[in-house]
Backbone bond lengths (Angstrom), bond angles and torsions (degrees), N, CA, C in turn:
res aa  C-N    CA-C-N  psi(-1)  N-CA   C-N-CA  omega(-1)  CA-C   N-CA-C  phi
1 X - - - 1.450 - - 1.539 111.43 -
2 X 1.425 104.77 -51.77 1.819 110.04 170.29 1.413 109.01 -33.52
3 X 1.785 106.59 -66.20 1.435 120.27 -176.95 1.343 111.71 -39.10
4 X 1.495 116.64 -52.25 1.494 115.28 -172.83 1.129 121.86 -36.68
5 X 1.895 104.02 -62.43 1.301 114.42 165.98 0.991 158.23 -63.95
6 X 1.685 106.48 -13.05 1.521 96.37 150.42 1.374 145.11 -94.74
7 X 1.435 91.50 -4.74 1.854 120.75 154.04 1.313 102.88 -41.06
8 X 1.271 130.11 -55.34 1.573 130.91 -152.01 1.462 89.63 -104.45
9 X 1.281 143.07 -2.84 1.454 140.33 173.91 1.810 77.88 -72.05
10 X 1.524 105.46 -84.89 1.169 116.06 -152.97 1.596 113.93 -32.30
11 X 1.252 104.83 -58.15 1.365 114.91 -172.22 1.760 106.56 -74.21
12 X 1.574 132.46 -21.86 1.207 96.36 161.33 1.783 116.80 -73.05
13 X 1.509 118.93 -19.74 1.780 121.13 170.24 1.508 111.67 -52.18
14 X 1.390 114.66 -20.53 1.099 106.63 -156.59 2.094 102.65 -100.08
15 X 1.274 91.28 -36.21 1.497 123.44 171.26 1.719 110.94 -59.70
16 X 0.831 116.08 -29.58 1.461 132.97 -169.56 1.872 96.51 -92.51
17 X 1.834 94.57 -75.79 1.736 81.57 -178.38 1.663 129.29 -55.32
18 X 1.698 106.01 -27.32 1.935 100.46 155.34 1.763 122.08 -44.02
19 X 1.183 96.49 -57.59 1.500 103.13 178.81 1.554 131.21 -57.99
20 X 1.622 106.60 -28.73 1.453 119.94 165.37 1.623 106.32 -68.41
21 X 1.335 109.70 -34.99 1.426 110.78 -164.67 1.599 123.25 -37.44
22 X 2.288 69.17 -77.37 1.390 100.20 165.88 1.516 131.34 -51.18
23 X 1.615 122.58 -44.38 1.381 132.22 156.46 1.691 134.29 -61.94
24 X 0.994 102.06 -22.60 1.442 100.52 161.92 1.220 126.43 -41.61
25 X 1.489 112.28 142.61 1.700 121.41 -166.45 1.612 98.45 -80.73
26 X 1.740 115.17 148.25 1.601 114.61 172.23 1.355 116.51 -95.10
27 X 1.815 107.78 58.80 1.321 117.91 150.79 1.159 86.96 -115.85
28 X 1.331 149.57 -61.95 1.671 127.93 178.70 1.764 106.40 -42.65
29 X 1.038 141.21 -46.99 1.365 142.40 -147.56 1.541 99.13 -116.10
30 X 1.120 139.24 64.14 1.014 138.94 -176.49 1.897 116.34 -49.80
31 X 1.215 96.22 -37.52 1.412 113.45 174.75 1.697 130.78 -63.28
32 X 1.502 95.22 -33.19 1.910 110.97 153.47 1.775 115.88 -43.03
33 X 1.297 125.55 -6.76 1.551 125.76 -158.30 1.596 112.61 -162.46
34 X 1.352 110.89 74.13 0.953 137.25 -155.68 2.024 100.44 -41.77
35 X 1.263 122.46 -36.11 1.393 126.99 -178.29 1.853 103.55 -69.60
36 X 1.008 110.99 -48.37 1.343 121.23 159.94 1.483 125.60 -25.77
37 X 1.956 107.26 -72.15 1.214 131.96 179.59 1.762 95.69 -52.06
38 X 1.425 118.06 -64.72 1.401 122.13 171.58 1.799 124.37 -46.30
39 X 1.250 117.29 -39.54 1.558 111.01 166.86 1.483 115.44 -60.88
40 X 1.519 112.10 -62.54 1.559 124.47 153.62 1.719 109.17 -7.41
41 X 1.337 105.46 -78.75 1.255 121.75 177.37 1.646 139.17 -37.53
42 X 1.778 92.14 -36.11 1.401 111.48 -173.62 1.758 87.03 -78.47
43 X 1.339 125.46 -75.98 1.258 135.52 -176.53 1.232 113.03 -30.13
44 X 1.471 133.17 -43.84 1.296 131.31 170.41 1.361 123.18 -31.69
45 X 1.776 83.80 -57.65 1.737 106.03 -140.75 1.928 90.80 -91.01
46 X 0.982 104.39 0.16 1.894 112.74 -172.97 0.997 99.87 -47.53
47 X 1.337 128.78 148.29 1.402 137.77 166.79 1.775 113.79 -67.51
48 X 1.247 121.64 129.89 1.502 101.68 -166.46 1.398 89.95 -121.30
49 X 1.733 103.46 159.43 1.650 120.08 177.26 1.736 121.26 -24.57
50 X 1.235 109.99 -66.49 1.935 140.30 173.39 1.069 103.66 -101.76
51 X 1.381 156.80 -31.90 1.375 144.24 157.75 1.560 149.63 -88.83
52 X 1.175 127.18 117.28 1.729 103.34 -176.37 1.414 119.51 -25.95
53 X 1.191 119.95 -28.51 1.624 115.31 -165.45 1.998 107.36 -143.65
54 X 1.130 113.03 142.61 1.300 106.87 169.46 1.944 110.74 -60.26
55 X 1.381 101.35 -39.82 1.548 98.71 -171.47 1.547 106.41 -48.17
56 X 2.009 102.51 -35.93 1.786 97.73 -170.46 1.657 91.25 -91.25
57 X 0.681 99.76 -30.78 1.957 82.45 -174.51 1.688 102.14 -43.54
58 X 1.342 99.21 -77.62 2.220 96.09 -178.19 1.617 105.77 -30.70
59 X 1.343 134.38 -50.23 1.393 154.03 -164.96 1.237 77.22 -50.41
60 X 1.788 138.26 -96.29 1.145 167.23 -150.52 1.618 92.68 -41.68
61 X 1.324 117.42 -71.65 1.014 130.83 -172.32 2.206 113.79 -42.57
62 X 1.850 85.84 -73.81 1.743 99.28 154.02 1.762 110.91 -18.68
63 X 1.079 108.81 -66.29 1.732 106.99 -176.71 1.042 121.19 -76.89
64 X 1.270 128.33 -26.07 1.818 124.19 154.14 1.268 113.71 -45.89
65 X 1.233 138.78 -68.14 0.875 147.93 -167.43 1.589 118.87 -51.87
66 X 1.944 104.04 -51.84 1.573 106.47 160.65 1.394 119.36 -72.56
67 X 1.285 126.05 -14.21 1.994 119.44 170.77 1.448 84.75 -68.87
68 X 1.397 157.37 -69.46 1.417 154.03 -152.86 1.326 117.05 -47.62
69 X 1.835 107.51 -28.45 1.551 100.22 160.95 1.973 77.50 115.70
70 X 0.702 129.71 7.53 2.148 126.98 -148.71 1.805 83.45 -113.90
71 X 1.214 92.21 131.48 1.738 105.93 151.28 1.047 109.08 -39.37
72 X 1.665 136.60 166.97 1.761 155.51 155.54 0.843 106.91 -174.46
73 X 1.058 92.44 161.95 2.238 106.73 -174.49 1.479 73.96 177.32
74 X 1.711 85.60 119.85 1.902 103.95 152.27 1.569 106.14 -109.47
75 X 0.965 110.95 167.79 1.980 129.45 -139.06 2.021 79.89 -102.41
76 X 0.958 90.39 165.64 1.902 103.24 132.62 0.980 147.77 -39.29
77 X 1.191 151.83 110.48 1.260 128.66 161.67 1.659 127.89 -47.21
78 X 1.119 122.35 134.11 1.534 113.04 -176.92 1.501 116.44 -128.78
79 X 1.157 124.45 -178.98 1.987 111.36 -165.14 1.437 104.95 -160.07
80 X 1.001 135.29 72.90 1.867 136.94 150.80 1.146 111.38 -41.52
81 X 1.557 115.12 142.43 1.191 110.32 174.10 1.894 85.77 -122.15
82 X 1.463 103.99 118.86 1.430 135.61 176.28 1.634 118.49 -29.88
83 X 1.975 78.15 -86.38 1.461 106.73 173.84 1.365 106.17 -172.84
84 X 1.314 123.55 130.69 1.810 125.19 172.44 1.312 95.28 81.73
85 X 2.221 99.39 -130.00 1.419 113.69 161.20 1.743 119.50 -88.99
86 X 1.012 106.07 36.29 1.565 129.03 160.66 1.677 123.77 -62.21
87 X 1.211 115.11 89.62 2.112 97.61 -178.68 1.371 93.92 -125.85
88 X 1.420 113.90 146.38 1.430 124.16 148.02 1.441 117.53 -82.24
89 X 1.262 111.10 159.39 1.681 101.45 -176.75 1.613 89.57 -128.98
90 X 1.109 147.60 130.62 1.575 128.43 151.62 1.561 119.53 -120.98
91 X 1.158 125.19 177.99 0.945 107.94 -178.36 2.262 97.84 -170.58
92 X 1.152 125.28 110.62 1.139 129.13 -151.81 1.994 105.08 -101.80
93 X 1.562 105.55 106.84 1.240 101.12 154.01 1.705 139.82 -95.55
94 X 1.235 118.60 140.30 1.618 113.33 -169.49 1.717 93.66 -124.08
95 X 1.371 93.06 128.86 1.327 116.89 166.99 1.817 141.58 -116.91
96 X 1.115 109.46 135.37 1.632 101.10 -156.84 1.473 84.77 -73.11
97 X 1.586 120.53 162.39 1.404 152.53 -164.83 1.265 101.83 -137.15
98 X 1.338 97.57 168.67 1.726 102.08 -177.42 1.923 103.04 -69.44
99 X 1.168 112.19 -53.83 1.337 110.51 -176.85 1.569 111.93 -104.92
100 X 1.379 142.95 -5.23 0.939 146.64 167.33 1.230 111.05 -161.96
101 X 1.711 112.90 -172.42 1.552 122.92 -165.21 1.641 98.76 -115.92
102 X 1.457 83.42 136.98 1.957 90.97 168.78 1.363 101.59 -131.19
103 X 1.715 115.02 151.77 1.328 128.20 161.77 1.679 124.70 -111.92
104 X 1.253 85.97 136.34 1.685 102.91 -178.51 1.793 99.21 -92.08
105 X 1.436 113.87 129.78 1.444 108.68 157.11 1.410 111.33 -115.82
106 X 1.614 113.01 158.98 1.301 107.97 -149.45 1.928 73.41 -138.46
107 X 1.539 100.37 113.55 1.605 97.91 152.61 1.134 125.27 -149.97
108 X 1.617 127.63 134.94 1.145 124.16 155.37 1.491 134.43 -93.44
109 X 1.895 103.63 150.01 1.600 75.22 155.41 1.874 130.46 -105.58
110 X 1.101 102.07 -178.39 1.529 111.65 176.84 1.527 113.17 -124.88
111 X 1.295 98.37 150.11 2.266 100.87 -178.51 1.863 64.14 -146.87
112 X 1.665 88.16 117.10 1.054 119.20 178.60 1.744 105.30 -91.35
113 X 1.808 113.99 -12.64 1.421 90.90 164.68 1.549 118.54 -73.36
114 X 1.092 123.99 -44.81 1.542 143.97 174.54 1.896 112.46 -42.48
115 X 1.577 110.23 -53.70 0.847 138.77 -149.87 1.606 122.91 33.52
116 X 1.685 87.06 71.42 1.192 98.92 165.88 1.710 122.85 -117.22
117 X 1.314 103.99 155.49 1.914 101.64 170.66 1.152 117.68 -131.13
118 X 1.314 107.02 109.16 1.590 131.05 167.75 1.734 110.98 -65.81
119 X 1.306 121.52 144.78 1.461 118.20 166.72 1.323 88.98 -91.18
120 X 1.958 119.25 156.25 1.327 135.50 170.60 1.930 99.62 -116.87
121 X 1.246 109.91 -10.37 1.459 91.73 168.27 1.790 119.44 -160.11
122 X 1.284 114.76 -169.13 1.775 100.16 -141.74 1.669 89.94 -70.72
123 X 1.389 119.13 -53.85 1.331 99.76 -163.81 1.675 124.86 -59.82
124 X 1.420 123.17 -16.09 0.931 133.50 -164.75 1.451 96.44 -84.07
125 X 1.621 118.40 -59.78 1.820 118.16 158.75 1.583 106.25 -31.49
126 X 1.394 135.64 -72.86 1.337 118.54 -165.15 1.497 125.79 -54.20
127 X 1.253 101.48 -13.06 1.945 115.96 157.86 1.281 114.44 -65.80
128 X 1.325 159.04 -47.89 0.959 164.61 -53.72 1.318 111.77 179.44
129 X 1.313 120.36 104.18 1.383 132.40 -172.24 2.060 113.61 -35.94
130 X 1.254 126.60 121.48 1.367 120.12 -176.06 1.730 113.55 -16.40
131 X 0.951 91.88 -70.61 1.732 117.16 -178.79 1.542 117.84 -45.89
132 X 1.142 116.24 -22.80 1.960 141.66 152.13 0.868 131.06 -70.95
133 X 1.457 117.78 -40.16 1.780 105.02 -146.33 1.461 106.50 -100.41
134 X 1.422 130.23 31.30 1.172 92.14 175.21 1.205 119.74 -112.68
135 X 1.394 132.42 142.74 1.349 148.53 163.24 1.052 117.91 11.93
136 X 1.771 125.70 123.51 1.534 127.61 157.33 1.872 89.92 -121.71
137 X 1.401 74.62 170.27 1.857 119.33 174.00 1.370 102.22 -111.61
């Protein structure tokens, strides 16, 4: 009888995480929405200030911070779709502090007709090649 039940534990855990999979919204799954996967993409591959790429610039950055001896954890990448060819891209770093932790979020947007990427806030501008970064609304 024990056995039974944790057979049917398991398999409703298991039954459950299929169903999240598949149901999950495509701001977790950026890749479910092919315009998405492509905004994602543009932002990655952006040319950044100190790095070939924004994706390696944060990377670059990420490891400064751990040679210093400091907590980090970078987030996910994540993907709104605005409006139209409208996407947000964000993507959230948290860093240990002397007495506590603060997070930086870093987002741009993209108009995937243009294919252009604007930064929408400061840390994401200080990535951002001179000639880029400055600020939209």
């Amino acid at each position: 009888m024990v056995k039974l039940l944790h057979y049917l534990v398991v398999g409703l855990f298991l039954l459950g995480g299929l169903a999240y999979w598949l149901l999950k919204p495509p701001t977790l799954n950026p890749m479910a929405d092919a315009q998405a996967a492509e905004a994602m993409a543009l932002v990655q591959t952006h040319k950044a200030q100190r790095a070939p790429t924004l994706r390696q610039a944060l990377t670059d950055r990420v490891q400064a911070i751990a040679a210093r001896g400091q907590g980090v954890r970078l987030g996910e990448w994540r993907v709104e779709q605005e409006q139209g060819d409208l996407y947000l891209v964000k993507i959230h770093l948290r860093e240990q502090g002397t007495t506590q932790w603060f997070e930086r979020e870093y987002t741009w947007r993209v108009d995937l007709g243009t294919k252009s990427v604007v930064a929408l806030t400061l840390p994401a501008a200080d990535l951002m090649p001179a000639e880029s970064s400055t600020l939209s609304r």
